[in-house]
Backbone as CSV, one residue per row, in Angstrom:
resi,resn,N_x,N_y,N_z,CA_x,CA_y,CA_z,C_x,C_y,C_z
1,UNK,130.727,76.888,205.767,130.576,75.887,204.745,130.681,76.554,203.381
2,UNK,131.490,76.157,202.024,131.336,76.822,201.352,131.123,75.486,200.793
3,UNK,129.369,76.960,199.938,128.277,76.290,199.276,128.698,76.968,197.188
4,UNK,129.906,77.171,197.329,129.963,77.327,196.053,130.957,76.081,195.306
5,UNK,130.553,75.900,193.766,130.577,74.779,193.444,131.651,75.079,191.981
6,UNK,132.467,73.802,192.051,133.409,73.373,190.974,132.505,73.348,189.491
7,UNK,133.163,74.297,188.819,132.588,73.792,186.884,133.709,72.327,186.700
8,UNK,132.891,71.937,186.652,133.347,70.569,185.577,133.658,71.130,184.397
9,UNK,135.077,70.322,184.274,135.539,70.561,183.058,135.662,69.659,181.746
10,UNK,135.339,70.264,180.684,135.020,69.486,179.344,136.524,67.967,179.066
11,UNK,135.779,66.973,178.237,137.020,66.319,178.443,138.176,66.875,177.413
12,UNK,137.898,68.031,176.871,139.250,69.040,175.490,140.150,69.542,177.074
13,UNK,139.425,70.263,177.788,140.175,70.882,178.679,141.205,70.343,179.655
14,UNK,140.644,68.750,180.128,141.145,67.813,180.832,142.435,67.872,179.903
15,UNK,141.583,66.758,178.214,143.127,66.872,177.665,144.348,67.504,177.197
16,UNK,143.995,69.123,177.475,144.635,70.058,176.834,146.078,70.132,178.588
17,UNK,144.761,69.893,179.410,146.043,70.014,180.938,146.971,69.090,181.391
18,UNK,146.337,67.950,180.849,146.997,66.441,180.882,148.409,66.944,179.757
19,UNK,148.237,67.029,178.730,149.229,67.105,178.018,150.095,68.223,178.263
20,UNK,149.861,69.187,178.801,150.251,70.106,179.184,151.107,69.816,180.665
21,UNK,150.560,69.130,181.442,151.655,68.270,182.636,152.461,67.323,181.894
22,UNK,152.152,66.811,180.718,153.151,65.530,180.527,154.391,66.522,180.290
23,UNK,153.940,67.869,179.057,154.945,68.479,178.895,156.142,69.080,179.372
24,UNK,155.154,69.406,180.541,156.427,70.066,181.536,157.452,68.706,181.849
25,UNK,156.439,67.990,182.098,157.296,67.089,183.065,158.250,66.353,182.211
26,UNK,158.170,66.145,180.508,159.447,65.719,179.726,160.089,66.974,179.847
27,UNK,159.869,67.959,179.507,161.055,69.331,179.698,161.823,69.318,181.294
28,UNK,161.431,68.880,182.408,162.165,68.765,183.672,163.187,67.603,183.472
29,UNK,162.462,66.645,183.163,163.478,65.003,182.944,165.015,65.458,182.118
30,UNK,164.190,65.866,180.710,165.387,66.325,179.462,166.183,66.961,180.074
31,UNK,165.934,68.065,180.938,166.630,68.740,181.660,167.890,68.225,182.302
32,UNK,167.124,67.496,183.361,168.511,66.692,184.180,169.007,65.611,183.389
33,UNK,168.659,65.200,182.449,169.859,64.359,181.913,170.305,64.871,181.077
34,UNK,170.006,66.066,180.650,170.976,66.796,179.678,172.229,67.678,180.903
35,UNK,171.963,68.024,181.721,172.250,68.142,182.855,173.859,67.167,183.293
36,UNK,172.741,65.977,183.650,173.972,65.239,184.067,174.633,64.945,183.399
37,UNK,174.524,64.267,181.827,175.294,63.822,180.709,176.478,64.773,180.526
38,UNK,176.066,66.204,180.514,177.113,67.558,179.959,178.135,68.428,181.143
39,UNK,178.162,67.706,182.613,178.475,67.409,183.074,178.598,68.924,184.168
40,UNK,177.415,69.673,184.259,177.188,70.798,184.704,177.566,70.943,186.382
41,UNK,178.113,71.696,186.778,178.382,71.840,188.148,177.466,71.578,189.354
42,UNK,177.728,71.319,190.160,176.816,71.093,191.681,176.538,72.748,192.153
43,UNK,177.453,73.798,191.454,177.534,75.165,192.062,176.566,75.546,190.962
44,UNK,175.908,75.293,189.834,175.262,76.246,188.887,174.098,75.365,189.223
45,UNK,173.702,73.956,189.418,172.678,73.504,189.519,172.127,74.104,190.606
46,UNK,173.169,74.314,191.779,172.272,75.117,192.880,172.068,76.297,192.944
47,UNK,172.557,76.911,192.210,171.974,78.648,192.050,170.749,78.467,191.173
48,UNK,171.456,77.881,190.133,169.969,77.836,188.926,169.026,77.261,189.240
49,UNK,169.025,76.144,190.173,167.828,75.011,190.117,166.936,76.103,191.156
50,UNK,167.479,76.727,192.088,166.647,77.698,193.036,165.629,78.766,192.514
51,UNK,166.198,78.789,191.694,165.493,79.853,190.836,164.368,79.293,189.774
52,UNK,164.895,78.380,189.373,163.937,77.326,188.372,162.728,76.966,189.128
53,UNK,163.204,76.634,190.681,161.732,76.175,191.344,161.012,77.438,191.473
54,UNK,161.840,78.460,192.387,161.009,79.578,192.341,160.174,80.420,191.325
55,UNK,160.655,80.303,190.500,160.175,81.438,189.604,158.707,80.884,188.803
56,UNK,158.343,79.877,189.060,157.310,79.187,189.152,155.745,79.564,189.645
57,UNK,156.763,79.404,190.967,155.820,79.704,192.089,155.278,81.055,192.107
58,UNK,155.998,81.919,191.807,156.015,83.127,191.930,155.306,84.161,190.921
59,UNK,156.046,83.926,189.792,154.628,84.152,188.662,153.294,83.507,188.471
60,UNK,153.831,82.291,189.084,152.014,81.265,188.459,151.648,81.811,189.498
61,UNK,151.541,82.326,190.502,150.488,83.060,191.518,150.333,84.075,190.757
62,UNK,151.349,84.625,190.819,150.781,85.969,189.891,149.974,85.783,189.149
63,UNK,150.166,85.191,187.988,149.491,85.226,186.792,147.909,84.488,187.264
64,UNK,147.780,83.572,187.835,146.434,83.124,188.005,145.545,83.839,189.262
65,UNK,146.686,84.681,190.062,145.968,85.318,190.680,145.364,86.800,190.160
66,UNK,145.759,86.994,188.739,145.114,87.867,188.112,144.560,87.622,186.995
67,UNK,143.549,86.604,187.275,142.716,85.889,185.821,141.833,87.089,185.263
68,UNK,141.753,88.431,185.768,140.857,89.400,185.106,141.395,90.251,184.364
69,UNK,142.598,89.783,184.810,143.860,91.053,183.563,144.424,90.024,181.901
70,UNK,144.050,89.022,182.480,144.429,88.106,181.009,144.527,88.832,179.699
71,UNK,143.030,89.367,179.591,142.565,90.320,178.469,143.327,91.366,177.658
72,UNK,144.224,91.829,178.963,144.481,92.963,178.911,146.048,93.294,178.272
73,UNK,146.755,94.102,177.214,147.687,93.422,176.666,148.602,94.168,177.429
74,UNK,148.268,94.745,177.907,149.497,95.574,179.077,149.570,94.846,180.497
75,UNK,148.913,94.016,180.580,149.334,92.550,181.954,150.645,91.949,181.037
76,UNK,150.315,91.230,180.113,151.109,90.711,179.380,152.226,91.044,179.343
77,UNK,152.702,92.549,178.693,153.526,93.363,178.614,154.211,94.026,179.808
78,UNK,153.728,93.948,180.991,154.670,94.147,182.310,154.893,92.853,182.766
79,UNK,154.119,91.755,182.817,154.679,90.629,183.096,155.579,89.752,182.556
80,UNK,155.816,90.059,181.274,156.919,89.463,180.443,158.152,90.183,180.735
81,UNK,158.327,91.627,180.705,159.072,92.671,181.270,159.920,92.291,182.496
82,UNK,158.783,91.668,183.498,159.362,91.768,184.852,159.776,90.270,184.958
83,UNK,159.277,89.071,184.104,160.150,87.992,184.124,161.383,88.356,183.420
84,UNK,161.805,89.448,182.066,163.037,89.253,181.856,163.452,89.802,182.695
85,UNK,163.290,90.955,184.042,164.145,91.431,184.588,164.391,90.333,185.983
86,UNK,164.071,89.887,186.285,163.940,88.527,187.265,164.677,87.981,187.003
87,UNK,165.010,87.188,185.562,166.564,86.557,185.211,167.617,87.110,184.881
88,UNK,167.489,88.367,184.572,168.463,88.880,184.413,169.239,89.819,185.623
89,UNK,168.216,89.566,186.714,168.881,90.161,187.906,169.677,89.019,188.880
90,UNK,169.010,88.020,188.469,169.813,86.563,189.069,170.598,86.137,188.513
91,UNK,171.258,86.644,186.856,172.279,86.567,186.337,173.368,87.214,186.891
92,UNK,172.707,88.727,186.999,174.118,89.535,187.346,174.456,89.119,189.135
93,UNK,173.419,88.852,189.951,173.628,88.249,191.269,174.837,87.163,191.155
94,UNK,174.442,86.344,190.367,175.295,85.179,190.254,176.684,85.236,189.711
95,UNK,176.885,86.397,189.223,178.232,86.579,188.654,179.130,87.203,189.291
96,UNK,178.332,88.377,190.197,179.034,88.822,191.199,178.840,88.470,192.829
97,UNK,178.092,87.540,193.091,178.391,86.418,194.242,178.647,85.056,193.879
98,UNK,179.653,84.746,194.782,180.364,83.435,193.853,179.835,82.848,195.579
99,UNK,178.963,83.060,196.335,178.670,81.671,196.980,177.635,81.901,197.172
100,UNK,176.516,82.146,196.284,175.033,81.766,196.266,174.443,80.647,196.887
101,UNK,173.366,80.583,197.521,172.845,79.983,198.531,171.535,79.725,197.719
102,UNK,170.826,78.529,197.432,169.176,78.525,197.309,168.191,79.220,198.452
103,UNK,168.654,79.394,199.249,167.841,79.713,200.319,167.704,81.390,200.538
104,UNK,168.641,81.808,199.712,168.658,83.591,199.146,167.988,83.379,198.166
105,UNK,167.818,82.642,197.233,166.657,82.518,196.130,165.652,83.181,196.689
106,UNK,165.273,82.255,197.648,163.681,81.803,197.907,163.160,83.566,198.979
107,UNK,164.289,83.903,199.617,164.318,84.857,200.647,164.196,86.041,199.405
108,UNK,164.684,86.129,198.568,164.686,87.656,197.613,163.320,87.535,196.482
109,UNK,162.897,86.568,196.683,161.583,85.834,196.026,160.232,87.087,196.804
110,UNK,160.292,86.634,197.964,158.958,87.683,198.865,158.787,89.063,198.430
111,UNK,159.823,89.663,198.558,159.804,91.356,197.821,159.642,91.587,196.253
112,UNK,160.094,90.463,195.688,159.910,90.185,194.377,158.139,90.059,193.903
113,UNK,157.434,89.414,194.793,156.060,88.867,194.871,155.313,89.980,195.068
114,UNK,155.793,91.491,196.202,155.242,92.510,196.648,155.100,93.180,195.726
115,UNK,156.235,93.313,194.889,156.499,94.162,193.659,155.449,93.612,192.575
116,UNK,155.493,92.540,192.368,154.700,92.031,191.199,152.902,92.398,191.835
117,UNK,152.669,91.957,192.681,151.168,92.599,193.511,151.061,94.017,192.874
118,UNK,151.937,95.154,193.227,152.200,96.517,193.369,151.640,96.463,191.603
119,UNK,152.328,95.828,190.892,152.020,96.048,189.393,151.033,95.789,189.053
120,UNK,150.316,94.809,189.286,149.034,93.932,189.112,147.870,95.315,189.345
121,UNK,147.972,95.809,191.025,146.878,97.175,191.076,147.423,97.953,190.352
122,UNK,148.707,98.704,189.501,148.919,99.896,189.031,148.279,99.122,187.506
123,UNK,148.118,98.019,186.928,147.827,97.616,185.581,146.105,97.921,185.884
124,UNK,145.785,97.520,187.278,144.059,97.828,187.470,143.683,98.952,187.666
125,UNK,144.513,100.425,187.963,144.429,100.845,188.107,144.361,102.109,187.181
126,UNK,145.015,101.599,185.843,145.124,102.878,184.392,144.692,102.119,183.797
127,UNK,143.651,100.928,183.306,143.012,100.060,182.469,141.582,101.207,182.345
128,UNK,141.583,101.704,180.974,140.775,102.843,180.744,139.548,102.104,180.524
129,UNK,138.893,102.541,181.558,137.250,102.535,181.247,135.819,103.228,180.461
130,UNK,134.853,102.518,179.610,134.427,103.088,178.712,133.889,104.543,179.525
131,UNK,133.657,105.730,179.086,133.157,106.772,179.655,131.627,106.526,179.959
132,UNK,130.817,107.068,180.878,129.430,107.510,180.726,128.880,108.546,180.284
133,UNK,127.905,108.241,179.484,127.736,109.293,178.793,125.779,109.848,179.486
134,UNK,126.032,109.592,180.976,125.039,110.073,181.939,124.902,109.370,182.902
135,UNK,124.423,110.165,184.071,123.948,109.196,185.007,122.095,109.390,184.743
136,UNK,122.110,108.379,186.159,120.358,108.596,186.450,119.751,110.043,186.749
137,UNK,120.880,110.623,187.479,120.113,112.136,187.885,120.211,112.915,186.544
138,UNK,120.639,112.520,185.810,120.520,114.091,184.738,120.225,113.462,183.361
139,UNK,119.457,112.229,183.210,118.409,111.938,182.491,116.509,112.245,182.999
């Protein structure tokens, strides 16, 4: 049974997430009808859109699965790092495979996730801690 319990959240926070879903969700809409209007391929929507879902998924775990590194400006700084290298490795994928599959998205996504883990302990792992300046035995 888990006896641990939900913080209720203030109604700023509600409205800060509410608006924050509306947002996304006009930036997805704008999307596809800017999309369909400009008359973008069935071959770039499906490379790109694979990646659009994924890359989602994939950092927002990351990132909320490391709510203790927030603080820290070197989380920040490898995670921004490793999202530009994420698109820019599915750029050059895409230029030199001309029959991309969504389903290689999602498959090159897992090792992608290992790697980002791998960073997460090496960022926990050189995050300098204040020194002691004694223990109990030698007071």
């Amino acid at each position: 049974m888990n006896t641990s319990r939900k913080k209720r959240r203030s109604p700023r926070e509600l409205v800060r997430d509410y608006s924050l879903y509306l947002l996304i969700s006009f930036i997805i809409v704008a999307s596809a009808l800017w999309a369909a209007k400009s008359g973008v391929s069935d071959k770039t929507l499906q490379t790109w859109g694979g990646v659009a879902l994924a890359t989602p998924l994939v950092f927002g775990q990351f990132i909320a699965g490391s709510r203790k590194l927030w603080g820290r400006q070197r989380f920040w700084f490898v995670t921004t790092a490793l999202l530009a290298l994420h698109f820019l490795g599915y750029a050059v994928a895409f230029t030199y495979v001309s029959s991309w599959r969504s389903a290689w998205t999602f498959y090159s996504i897992v090792p992608e996730f290992f790697l980002l883990l791998q960073c997460s302990d090496w960022i926990r792992l050189t995050v300098r801690r204040p020194k002691s300046h004694g223990t109990a035995k030698g007071i």
